[in-house]
N, C-alpha and C positions, 0 to 999 in steps of 0.2 A: 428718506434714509434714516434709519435706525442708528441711533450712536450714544443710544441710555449705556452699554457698555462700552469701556475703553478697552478696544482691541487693537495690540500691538502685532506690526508685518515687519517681518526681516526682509530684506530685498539685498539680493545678492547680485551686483552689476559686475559684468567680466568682460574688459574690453582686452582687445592684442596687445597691449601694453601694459595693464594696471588692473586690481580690481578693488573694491571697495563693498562693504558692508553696510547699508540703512538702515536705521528703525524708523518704522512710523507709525503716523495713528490720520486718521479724519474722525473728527467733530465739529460741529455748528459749520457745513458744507465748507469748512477747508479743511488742507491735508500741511499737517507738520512733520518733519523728520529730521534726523540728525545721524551724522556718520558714525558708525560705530568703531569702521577699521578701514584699513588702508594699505593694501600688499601691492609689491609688484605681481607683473606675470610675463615673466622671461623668455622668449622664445631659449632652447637649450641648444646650442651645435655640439654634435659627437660623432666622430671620425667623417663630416660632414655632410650630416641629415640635422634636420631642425627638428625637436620635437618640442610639445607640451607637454609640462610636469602635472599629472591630475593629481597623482596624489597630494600636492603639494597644495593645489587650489584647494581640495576636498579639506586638508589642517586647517587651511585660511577659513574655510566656513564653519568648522566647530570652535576656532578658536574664537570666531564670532558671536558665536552661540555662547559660548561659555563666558564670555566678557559682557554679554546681555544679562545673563545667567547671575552674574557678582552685581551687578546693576539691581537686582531684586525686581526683576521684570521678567511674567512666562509670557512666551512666545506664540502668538494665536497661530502663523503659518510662516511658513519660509516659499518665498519663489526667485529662480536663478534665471539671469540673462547672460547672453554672451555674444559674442560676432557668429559669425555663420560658417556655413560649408565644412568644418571643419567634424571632427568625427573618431570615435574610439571603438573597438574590434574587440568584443567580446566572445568567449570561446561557450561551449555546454555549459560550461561548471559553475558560470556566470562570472566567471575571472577575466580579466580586462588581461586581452592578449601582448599587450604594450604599451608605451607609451603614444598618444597620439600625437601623427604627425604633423607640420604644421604648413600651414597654406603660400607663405613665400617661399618653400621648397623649390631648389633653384630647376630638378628633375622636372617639374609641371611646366616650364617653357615651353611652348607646341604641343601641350597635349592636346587640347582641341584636334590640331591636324592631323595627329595621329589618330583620333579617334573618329573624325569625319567619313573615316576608311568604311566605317560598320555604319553609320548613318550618318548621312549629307550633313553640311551645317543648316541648309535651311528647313530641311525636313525636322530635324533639332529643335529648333526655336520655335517652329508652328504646334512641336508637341508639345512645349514648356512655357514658351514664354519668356525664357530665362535670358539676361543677356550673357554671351557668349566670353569666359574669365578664366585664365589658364588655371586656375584652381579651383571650380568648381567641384564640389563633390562626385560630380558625375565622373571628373576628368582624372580628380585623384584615383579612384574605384579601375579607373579602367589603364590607369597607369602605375597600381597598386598588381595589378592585373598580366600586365604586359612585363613587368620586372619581375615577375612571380615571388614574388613575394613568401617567406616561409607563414606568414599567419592564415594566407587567401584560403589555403586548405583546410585549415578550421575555423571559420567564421562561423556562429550562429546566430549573432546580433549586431547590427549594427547602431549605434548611440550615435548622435550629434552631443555635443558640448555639454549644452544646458542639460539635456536629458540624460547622461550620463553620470551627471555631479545630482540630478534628484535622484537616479536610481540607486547610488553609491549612499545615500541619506535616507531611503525608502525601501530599498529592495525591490522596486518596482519598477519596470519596463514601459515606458510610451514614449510616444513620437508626437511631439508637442508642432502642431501645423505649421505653426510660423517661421519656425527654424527648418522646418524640412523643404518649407518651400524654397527656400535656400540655394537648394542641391543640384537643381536642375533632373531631378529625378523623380516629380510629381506634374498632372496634368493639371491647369492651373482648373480648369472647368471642374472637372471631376473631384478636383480635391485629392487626391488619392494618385497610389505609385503606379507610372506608366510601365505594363510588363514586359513592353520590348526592353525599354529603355535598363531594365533589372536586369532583363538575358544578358546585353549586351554587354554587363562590367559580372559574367559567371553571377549573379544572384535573382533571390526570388524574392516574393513577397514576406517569406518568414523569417526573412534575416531581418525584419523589419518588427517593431515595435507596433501594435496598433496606434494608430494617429488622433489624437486626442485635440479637442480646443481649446485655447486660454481659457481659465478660469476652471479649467477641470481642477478636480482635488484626487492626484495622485494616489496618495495614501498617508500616513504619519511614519514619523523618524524611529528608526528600526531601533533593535536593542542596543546595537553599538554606538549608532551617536549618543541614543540616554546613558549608557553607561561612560561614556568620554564627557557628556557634557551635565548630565545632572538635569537636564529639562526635557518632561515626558509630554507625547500628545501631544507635540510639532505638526500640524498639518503640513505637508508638502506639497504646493500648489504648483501646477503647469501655468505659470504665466505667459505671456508672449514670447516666449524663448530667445527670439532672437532681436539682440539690444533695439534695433532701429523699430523692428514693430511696438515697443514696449516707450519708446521715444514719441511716434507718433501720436500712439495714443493721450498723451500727455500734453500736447500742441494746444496751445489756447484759443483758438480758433473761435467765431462767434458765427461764422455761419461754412458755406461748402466752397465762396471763391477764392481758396488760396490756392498754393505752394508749399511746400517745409523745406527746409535744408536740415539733416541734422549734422551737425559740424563736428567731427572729433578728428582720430586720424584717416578717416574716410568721410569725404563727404555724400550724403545720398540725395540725392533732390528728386522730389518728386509730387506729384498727386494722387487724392483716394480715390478709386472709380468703384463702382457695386459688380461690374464684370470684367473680369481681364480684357483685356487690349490687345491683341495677338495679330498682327497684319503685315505687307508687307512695309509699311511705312515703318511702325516698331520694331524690324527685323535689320531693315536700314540702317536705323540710327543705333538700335542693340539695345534698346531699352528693355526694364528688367520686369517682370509681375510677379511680385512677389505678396504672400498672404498676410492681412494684418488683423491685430488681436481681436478684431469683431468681425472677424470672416471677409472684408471688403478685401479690395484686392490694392494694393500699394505698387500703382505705376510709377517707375524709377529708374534713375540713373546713379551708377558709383561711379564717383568722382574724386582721384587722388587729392587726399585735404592736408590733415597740417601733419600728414606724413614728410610732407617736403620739409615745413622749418622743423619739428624733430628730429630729421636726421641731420638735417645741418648744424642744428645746434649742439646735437654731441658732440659732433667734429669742432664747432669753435669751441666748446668744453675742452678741449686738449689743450689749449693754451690756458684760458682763463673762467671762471663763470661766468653763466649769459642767462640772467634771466628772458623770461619773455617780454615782459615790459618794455626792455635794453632791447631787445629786439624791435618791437613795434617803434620804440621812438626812436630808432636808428634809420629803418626803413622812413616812417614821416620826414626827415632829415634828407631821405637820397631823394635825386629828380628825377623826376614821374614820368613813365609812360618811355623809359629807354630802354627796355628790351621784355621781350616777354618767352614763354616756354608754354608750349600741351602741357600742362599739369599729367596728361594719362597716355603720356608718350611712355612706350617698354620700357628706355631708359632711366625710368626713377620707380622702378618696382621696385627693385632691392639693390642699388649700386653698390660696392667699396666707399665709395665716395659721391655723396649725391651733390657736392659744391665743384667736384670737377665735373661731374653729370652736367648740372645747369651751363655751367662754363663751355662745355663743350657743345651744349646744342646752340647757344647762343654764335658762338663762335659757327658753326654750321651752318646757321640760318644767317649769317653776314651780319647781324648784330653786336652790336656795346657789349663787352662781355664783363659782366659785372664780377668787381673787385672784394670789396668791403660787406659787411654785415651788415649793413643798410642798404645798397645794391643791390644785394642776392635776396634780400628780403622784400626788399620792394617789386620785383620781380616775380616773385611768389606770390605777394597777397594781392598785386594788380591778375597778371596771369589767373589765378582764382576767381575772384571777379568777376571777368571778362568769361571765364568757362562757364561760370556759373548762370552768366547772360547768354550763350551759348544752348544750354539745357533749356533753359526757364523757355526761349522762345520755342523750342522742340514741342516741349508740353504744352504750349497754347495752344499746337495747330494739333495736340492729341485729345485737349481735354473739352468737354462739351458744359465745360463753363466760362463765364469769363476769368481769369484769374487776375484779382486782383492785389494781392498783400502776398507778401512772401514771409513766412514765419521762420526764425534760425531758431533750433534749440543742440543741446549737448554744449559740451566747452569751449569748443570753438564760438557760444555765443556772447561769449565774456570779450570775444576780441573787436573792441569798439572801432577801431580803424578799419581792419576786415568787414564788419559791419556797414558802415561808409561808404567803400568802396563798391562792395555789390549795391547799395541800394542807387548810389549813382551808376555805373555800369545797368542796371535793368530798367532805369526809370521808374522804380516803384517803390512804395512804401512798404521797410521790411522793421520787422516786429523781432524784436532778439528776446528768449527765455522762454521755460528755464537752461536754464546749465543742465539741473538736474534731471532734464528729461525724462533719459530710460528710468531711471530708479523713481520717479515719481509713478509710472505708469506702471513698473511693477507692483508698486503697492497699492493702487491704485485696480488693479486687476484681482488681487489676490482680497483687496474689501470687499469687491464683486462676488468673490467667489465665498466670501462669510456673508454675503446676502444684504450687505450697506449699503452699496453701490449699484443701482439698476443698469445703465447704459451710456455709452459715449458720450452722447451729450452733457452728463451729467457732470461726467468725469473733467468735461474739459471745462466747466461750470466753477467748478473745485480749483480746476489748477489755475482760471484766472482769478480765484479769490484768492487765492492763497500765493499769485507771486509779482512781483514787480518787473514789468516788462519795459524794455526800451524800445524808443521808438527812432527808426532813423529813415528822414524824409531825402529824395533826391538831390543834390545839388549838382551845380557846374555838368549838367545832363549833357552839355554841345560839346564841347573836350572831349569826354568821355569818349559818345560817339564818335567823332573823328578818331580816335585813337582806337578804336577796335577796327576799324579797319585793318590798321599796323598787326595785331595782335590775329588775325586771319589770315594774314600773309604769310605769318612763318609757322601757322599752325600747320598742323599734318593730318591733311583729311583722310588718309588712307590710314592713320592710326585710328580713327572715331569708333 
């Protein structure tokens, strides 16, 4: 690795809730960085549609730029991550026909079934691989489709997230792999857009971006970022587009027998395989193939994560503040193993109320229905747990290694209790860090593509020198076990 010049990576991480600004640098085979900013990202309701504000993200990243800019530091590249599926509708003129929508749109309920009408569900998933999520891209497209929509008529481009905030900083068009695989609108083998699959939501290939891999370089930041920000000759890099691929890469891993979780408000767990997984055993359980930032294929499952105590914690926000901490030592406090919930039960997609949610399916399933903030807490990080022991055994009987270590990275790996608790629920030894994941592995990918960085292995070389990982070994394994039986009784296998 070359690192006689210090070149600084902006890394722009965009999750459903928040996004945040990094700089960074690798020298002497570690990688340092530090936050530059720190926005929300608001899902918006109007006359009751959810949208996404791009332009608003788009300010957050010049304004990033320009606070790097007062810092007396030029910017070697910029590369943007975000969640997935999601997507903006560009017109000829290359004007962004609206705002985009956003993926807990309460409309995408049964889209899948509406759309099975034009192709099976399982003929679907043998095409894709994808598992089966009333908001997938696919689902939105063909129920963007079915409401006729006034923009469906002029569509000439279609953008995903990340790719639309580099096109909006470049002027330039691509379709970054990782986030399209996404979509359920890509053959996992070929790489590339399935063209049934395009007829059937009214489009072709050319509403499409050509499909680019991480590490590609874009182009550089047009004349209006330099003129708003004052810093020329930005490379704009296609990173791994979509947060979790740009997460994995980052995984400290020392050899191929693990697992990862990355924990944020979705949990994903899963394994890298070199060829998709497509069978009817993956079809069964829904597991997802999706493409990760060195081309392998990321077998996986999403797993509602700390979407649960976020939203609960807004709601006890109405009375008083509740840090997270107050949370975790509240739940330690309550007694263990008295009721549990499907964390990926319909019912905690987008409730009114996700503390009457819990309440009520507990109440449903003849269970303790929990009262207090240590209760509904404890219920949630045990419940988790328990799912996440659920998955993990799925992927041993998929993966054609032993899996030994399960790796947490994202924020959820700050949470030492949660932490605990899976590594007893799975019997295994789980490794938590970094937090910082995806924004590691975006910069991380973007030194790759200045020529620092050779290859994965390298990378994750880097990130174990450079972080302090916790380790949490099994305890009280026999408990546990008895108790997931409990936790299978009132689960709902026909939600899997």
């Amino acid at each position: 690795m070359n690192s006689d010049i210090l070149h600084y990576f902006l890394a722009i991480d965009i999750g459903a809730g928040s996004g945040r600004a990094l700089l960074g640098t690798i020298q002497s085979e570690k990688i340092e960085f530090s936050e530059v900013t720190r926005f929300p990202n608001p899902m918006i309701e109007v006359n009751g549609f959810i949208y996404w504000d791009i332009l608003y993200l788009y300010i957050q990243i010049i304004d990033s730029i320009k606070k790097v800019k007062s810092m007396g530091i030029e910017i070697k590249s910029i590369g943007i991550d975000t969640w997935g599926v999601d997507y903006v509708c560009f017109g000829s003129d290359g004007k962004a026909l609206g705002m985009p929508s956003a993926y807990r749109n309460t409309n995408l309920r049964g889209a899948p079934e509406r759309y099975f009408g034009k192709i099976n569900k399982e003929k679907l998933y043998m095409k894709t691989g994808i598992q089966i999520m009333d908001f997938n891209t696919l689902f939105q497209l063909d129920t963007q489709l079915h409401e006729k929509t006034s923009i469906n008529r002029v569509i000439d481009k279609v953008l995903f997230m990340p790719d639309a905030l580099s096109y909006m900083l470049s002027g330039k068009m691509v379709t970054e792999y990782t986030i399209a695989s996404t979509s359920q609108l890509l053959n996992p083998y070929y790489r590339d857009f399935d063209m049934e699959l395009l007829e059937s939501v009214g489009l072709s290939k050319d509403n499409f971006a050509p499909i680019v891999y991480s590490g590609t370089i874009i182009g550089e930041t047009n004349s209006s970022v330099i003129k708003a920000t004052g810093q020329r000759g930005i490379k704009v890099v296609a990173v791994a587009g979509h947060d979790t691929a740009s997460a994995v890469l980052a995984v400290p891993a020392e050899d191929e027998n693990f697992a990862y979780l990355s924990s944020g408000t979705w949990s994903l767990m899963g394994i890298e395989s070199k060829q998709p997984v497509v069978n009817e055993v993956t079809y069964n359980l829904n597991f997802t193939n999706e493409g990760g930032a060195d081309g392998s294929i990321r077998l996986l499952k999403n797993i509602c994560g700390m979407w649960l105590i976020e939203k609960c914690r807004k709601e006890w926000e109405k009375e008083r503040q509740v840090s997270f901490d107050e949370i975790v030592e509240a739940a330690m406090q309550a007694a263990p193993y008295s009721c549990f919930i499907n964390p990926d039960a319909p019912c905690f997609a987008n409730p009114d109320s996700m503390i009457d949610s819990i309440q009520k399916y507990c109440s449903d399933t003849n269970q303790k229905v929990p009262e207090t903030i240590g209760e509904i807490a404890r219920c949630i990080y045990e419940s988790l747990a328990y799912r996440y022991k659920q998955v993990l055994q799925n992927l041993q009987k998929l993966a054609d290694f032993p899996i030994q270590k399960l790796h947490i990275i994202g924020g959820g790996s700050k949470n030492n209790m949660l932490n605990q608790f899976t590594a007893n629920a799975i019997g295994m030894q789980v490794i938590a860090g970094p937090s910082e994941a995806t924004a590691i592995g975006n910069i991380l990918m973007q030194a790759k593509a200045a020529g620092l960085v050779e290859n994965k292995i390298i990378m994750r070389d880097i990130v174990r020198n450079s972080t302090a990982l916790e380790l949490f070994n099994p305890e009280d394994v026999e408990t546990w076990d008895r108790n997931y039986n409990k936790y299978l009784e009132v689960f709902l296998e026909d939600k899997e």
